[in-house]
C-alpha positions in Angstrom: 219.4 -159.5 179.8 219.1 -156.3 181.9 222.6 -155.7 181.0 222.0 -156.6 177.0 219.0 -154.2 176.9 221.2 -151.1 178.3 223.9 -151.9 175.5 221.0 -151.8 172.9 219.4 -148.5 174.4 223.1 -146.6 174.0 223.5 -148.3 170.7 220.1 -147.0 169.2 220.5 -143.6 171.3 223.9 -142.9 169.8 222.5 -143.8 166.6 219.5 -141.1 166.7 222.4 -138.6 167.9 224.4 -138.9 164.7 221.6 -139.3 162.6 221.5 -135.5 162.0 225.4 -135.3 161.1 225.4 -138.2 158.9 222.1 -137.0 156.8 223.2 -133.1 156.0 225.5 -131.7 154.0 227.1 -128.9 155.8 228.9 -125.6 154.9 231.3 -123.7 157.6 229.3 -120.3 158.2 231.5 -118.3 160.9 234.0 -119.4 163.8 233.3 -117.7 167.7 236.1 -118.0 169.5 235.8 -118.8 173.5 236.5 -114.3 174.1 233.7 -113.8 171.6 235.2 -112.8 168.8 233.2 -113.9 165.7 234.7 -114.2 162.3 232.5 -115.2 159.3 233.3 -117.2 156.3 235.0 -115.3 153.8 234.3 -115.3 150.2 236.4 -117.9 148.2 237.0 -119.1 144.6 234.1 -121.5 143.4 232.4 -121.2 147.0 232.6 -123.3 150.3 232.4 -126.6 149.6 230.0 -129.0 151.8 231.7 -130.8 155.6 230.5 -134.4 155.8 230.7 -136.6 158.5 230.9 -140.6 157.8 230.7 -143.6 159.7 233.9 -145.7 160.7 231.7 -148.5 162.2 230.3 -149.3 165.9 230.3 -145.7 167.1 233.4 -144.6 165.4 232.9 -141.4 163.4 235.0 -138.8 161.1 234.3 -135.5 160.2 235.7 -134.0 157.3 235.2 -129.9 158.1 236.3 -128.4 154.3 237.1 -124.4 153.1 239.7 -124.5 151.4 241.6 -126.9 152.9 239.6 -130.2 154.8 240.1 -130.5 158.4 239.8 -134.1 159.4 238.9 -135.9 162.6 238.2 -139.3 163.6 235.5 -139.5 167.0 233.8 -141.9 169.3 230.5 -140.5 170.4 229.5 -140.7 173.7 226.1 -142.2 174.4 223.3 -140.2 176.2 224.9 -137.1 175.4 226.5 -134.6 172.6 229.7 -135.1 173.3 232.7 -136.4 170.8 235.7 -138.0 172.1 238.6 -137.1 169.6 240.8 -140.4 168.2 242.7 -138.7 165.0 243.0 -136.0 163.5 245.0 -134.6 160.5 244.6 -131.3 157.6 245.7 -131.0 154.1 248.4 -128.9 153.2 247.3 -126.6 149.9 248.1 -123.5 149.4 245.3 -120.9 148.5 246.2 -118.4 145.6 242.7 -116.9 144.6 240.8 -113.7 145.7 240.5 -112.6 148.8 243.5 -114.4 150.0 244.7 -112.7 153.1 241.5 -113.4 154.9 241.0 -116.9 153.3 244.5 -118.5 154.3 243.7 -117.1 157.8 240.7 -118.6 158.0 241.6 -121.4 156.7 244.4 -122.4 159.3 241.7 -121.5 162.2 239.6 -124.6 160.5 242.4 -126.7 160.7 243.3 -125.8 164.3 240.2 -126.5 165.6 240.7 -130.1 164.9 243.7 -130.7 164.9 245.2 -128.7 168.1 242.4 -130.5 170.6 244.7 -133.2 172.3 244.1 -137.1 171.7 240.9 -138.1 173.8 239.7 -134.1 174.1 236.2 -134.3 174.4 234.2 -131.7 171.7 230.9 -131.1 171.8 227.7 -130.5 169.0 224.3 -129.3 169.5 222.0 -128.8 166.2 219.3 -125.9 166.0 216.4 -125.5 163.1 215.3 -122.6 161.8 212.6 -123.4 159.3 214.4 -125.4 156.3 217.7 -124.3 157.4 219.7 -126.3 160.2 222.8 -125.3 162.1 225.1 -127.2 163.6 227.5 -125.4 166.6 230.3 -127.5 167.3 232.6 -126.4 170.6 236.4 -127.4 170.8 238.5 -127.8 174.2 239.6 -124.3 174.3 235.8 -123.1 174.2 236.0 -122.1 170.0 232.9 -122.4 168.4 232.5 -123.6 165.2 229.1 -122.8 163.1 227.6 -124.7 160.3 224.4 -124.9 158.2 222.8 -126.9 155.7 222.6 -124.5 152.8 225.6 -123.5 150.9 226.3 -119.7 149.9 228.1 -120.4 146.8 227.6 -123.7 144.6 230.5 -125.1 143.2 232.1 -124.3 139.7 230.5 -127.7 138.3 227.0 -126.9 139.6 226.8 -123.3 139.1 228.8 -123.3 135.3 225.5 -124.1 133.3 223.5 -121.2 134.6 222.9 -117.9 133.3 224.6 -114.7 134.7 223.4 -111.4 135.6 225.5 -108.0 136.6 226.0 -106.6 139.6 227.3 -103.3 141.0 228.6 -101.3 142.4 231.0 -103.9 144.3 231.6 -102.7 147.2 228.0 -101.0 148.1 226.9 -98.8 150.4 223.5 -97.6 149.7 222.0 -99.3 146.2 222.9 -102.6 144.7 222.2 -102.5 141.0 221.3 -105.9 138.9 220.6 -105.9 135.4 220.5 -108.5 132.6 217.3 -110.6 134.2 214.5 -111.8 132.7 211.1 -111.0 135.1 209.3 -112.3 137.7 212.0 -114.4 139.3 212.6 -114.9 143.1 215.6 -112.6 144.1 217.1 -113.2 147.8 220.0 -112.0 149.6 221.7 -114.2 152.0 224.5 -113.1 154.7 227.1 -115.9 155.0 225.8 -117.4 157.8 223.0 -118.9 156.0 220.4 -116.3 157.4 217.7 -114.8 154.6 218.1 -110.7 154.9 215.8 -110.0 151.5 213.3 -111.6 149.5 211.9 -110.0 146.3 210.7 -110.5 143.0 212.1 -109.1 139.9 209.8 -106.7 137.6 212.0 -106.0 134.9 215.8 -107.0 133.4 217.3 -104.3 136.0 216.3 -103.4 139.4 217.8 -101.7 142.1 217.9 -102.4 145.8 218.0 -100.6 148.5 221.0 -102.1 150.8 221.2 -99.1 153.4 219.6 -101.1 156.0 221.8 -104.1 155.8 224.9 -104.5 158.0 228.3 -104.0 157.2 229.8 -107.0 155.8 229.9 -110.1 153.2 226.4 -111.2 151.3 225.5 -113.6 148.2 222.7 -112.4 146.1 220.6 -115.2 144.3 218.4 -114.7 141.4 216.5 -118.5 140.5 218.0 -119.7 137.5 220.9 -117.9 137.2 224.3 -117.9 139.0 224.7 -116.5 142.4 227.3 -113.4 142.8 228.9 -112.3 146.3 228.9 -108.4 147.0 230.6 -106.6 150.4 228.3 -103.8 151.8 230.4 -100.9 153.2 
């Protein structure tokens, strides 16, 4: 009985570990490695599409870590802890021809690395962090890499995003004022780095406004306006 009970306890425990995983959607934000080095997501043709992870049955899961190639791995998880023992692993193969290329195909092959270098049986870990709505999820490969993802996406997909209205943006790069015109008023505006973290709210007073980016960090943003299409800029 004893030793029925103790099976049932790491059963339900493993389940509430995973339950997390299994229930988001989640989009690769930026890659640590062990040195410190931190590389964020770069911008890519029809936006980062969402990493799952699925059961296999028992306590057998896979993840499916996706940029523009998917990543795959098959894992056991270990009960009482956040720790994944690796069992498979494999990545696709295409070859990416869009915009911003040379760092996309870099990145890219880091994603598929991270899975698919760890040795059969390397243990990886997890650990999940919330932040109001948005949830990220750190996941730490044998070597020490850390991988970083949340539950928000930067860019929607072609299909989701190809009904909505657009707007204009420039200048493209930016260094001190971001201009947007062709809006219609009072809609929420926000700018998002590509981690997933908020940087600026507003609202919009007229079909043009103008925003004031000299405080923002160098580097890669999406700006949102509700209703319409969402555009990436870089800030120099």
């Amino acid at each position: 009985m004893k030793k029925l009970l103790f099976l049932l306890a790491g059963s339900l425990m493993t389940a509430q570990q995973t339950s997390e995983l299994l229930s988001n959607s989640w989009y690769i934000s930026k890659m640590v490695t062990s040195s410190g080095q931190t590389t964020n997501t770069p911008l890519i043709d029809n936006g980062v599409p969402a990493t799952t992870f699925n059961s296999a049955g028992g306590t057998s899961y896979v993840i499916n870590s996706r940029y523009y190639n998917t990543s795959m791995m098959s894992f056991g998880v270990m009960p009482g802890g956040n720790n994944l023992i690796k069992t498979a692993s494999s990545c696709t193969l295409l070859f990416y021809n869009g915009g911003n290329a040379t760092p996309v195909r870099a990145y890219d092959q880091k994603n598929c690395d991270a899975y698919v270098l760890g040795a059969y049986g390397s243990i990886y870990s997890y650990q999940i962090t919330t932040n109001g709505n948005v949830k990220t999820l750190v996941i730490t490969d044998p070597s020490g890499n850390k991988i970083y993802y949340n539950n928000t996406s930067q860019l929607s997909t072609k299909e989701t995003e190809a009904t909505k209205k657009t707007f204009k943006t420039y200048p493209n790069p930016v260094k001190e004022v971001l201009n947007i015109e062709n809006i219609e008023k009072n809609l929420l505006l926000k700018i998002f780095d590509l981690s997933g973290k908020l940087v600026l709210e507003t609202k919009t007073n007229d079909s043009k406004i103008s925003i004031d980016t000299s405080n923002l960090p160098k580097g890669q943003y999406i700006v949102s306006v509700e209703n319409y299409k969402s555009y990436p800029f870089i800030k120099e």
